[in-house]
C-alpha positions in Angstrom: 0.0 0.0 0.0 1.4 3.5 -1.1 1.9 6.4 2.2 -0.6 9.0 2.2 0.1 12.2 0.5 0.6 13.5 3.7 3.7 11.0 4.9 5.1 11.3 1.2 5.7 15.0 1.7 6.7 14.4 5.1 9.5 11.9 3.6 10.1 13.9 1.0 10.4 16.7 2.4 11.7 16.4 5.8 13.3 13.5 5.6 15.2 13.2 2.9 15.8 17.1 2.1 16.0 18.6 5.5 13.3 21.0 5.4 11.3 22.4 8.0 7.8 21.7 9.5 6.4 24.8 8.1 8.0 24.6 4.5 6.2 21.3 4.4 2.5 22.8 5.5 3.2 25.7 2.8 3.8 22.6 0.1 0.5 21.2 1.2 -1.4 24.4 1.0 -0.1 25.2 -2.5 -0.2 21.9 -3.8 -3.0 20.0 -2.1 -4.8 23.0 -1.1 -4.5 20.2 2.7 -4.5 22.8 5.4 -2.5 21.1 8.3 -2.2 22.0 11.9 1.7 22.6 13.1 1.4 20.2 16.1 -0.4 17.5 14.4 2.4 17.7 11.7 5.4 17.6 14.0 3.6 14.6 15.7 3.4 12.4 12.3 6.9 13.4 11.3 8.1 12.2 15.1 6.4 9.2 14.2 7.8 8.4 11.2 10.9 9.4 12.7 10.6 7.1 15.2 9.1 4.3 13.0 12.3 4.6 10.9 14.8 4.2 13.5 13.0 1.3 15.2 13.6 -0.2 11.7 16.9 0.4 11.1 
């Protein structure tokens, strides 16, 4: 199963580029038109954060 649009910028983005949270929410908005809360953002990119270490 393919990652939301959501995780996809967050791996895109933040992961494997470096950028910060609120570059990511401004590529939502423009792109997606996805308006996206700050917290709820940092907490899916912790996760995935997290999720990727546990697997590594």
């Amino acid at each position: 199963m393919e990652p939301g649009i959501i995780n996809q910028a967050i791996q895109k983005l933040c992961i494997a580029e470096g950028k910060e949270v609120n570059e990511v929410i401004q590529y939502l908005k423009l792109k997606y038109r996805i308006d996206i809360d700050p917290l709820v953002l940092q907490k899916r990119i912790d996760k995935l954060m997290n999720k990727g270490k546990a697997v590594a």
